[in-house]
C-alpha positions in Angstrom: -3.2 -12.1 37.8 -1.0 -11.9 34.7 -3.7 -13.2 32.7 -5.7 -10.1 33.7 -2.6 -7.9 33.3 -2.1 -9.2 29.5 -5.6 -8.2 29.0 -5.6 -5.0 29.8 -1.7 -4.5 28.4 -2.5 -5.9 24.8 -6.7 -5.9 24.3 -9.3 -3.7 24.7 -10.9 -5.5 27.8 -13.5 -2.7 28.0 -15.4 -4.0 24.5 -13.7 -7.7 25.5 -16.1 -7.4 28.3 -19.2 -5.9 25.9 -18.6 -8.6 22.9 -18.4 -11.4 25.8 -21.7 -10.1 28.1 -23.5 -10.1 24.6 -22.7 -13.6 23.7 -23.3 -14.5 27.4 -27.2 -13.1 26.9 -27.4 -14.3 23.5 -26.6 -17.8 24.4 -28.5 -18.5 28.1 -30.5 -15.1 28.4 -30.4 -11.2 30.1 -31.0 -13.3 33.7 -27.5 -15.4 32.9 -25.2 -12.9 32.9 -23.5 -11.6 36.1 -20.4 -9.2 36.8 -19.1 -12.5 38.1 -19.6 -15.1 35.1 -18.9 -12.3 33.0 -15.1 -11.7 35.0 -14.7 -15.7 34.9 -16.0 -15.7 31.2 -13.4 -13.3 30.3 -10.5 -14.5 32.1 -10.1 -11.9 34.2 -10.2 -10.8 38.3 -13.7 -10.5 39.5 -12.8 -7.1 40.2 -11.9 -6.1 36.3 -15.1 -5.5 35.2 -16.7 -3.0 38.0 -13.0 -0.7 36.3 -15.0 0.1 33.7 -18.8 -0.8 34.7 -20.4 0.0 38.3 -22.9 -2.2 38.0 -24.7 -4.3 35.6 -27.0 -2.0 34.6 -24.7 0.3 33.5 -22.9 -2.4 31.6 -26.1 -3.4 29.7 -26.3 0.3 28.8 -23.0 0.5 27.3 -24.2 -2.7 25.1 -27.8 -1.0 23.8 -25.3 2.3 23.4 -22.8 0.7 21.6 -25.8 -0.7 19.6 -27.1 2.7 18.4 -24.0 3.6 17.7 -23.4 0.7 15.1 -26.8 1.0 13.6 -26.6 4.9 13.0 -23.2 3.7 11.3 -24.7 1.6 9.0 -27.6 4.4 8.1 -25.2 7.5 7.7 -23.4 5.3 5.2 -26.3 4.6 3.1 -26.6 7.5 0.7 -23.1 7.5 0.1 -23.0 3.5 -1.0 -25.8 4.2 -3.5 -25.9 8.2 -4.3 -27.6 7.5 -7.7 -30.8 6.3 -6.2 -34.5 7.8 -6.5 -35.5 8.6 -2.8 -37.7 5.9 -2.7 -35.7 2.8 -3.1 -33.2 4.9 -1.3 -35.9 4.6 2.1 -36.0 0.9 1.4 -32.5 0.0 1.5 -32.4 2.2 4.9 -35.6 0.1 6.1 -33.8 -3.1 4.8 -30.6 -2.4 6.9 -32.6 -1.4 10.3 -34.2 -4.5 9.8 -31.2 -6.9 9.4 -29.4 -5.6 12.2 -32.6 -6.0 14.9 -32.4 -9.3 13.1 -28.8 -10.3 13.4 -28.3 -8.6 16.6 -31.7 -9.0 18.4 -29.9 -9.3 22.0 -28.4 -5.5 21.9 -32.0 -4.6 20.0 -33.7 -6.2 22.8 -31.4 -4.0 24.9 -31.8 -0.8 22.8 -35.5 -0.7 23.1 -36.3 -2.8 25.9 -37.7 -3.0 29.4 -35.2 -4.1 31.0 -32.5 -0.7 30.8 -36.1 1.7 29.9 -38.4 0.7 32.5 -37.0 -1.9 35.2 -33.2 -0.6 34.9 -31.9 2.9 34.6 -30.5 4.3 31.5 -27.5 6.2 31.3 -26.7 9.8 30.6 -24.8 8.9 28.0 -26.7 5.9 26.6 -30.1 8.5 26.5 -27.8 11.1 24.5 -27.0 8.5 22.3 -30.9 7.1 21.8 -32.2 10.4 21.1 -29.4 11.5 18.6 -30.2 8.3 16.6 -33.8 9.0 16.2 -32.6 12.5 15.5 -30.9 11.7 12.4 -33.9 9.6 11.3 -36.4 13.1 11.5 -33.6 14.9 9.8 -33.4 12.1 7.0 -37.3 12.0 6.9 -37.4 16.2 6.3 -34.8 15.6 3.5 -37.2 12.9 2.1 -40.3 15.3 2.3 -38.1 18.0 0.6 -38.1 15.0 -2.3 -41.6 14.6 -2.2 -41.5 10.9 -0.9 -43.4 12.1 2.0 -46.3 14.5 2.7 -45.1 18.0 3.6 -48.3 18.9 5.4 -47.6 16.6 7.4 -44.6 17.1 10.8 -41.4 15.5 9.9 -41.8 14.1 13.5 -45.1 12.6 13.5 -43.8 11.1 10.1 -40.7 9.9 11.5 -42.7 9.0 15.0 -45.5 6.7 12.6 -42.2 4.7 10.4 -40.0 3.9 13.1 -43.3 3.0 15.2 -44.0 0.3 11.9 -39.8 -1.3 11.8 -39.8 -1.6 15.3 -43.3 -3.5 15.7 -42.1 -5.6 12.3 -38.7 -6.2 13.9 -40.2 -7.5 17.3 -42.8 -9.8 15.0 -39.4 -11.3 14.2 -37.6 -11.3 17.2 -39.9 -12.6 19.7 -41.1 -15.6 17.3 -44.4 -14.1 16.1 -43.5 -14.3 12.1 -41.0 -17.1 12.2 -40.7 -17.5 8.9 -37.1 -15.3 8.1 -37.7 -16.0 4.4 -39.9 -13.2 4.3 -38.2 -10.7 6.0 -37.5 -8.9 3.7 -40.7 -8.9 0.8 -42.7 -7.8 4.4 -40.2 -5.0 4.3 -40.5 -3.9 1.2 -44.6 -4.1 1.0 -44.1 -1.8 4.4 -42.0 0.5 2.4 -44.6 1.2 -0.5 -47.3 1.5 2.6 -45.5 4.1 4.1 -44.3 6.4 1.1 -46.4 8.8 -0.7 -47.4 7.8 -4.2 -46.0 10.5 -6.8 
């Protein structure tokens, strides 16, 4: 009991729980991970966890959540890092960064896009505002693109932005599931994708 009471006195046990389930999934798999192991993996009451999650569901939506959440980061910050770039190599280093972080994080990707919370589980409220916020800011980044002539105004913004996210995530599940094993060439596969996608001015 005063192991649990530390915990929750003098750490966040709410992210202690998401940063442990994720290593838990990344190490032996989704079907691994329990409320239980996850309480005894912790250190805490086998209660403690169902404070902040109902069920494990919900906790696997607060990982793909906190995933979009990290990832938008990342993006948002992108134009600021390198404000002197044409739009074009600008689009690259924002398809270069979505592509590292399905790579470096591919359990919460897994989670993000996945079957298991989308089709067999039940997202969250929160976790679908989050989802469609993210792909939000991607259509509002693509209209600013088109307004830069890196991408045909005729066509929709969201058709656009529909048609490159549709071509990251298919490259980033090549990657993840095994297909292209070969990480050395993550990134020149990125980059050829990038001059596919962009208009030629």
């Amino acid at each position: 009991m005063s192991k649990e009471k530390k915990t929750y006195h003098h750490g966040d046990l709410r992210q202690s729980l998401l940063d442990s389930a994720t290593s838990i999934i990344r190490g032996n798999g989704l079907e691994a991970l329990s409320m239980r192991k996850l309480a005894d993996h912790v250190g805490v009451s086998r209660m403690a966890p169902y404070h902040h999650f109902k069920d494990k569901n919900e906790l696997l939506c607060a990982i793909a959540e906190q995933g979009f959440l990290l990832q938008d980061k990342a993006v948002r910050s992108l134009p600021e890092q390198f404000p002197s770039l044409p739009p074009d190599a600008l689009f690259e280093h924002y398809v270069l960064t979505y592509i590292r972080f399905a790579n470096e994080h591919p359990e919460t990707y897994d989670l993000m896009f996945g079957r298991e919370i989308w089709k067999a589980g039940k997202p969250t409220e929160s976790l679908k505002q989050v989802s469609k916020n993210s792909f939000r800011i991607w259509v509002e980044w693509i209209e600013r693109l088109q307004q830069q002539n890196l991408f045909d105004d005729k066509e929709p913004a969201l058709r656009i932005a529909q048609a490159t996210w549709a071509s990251l995530h298919g490259l980033c599940r090549l990657f993840n599931d095994g297909i292209y094993v070969n990480k050395q060439d993550l990134e020149a596969i990125a980059k050829t994708t990038v001059s596919l996608l962009v208009k030629r001015i």
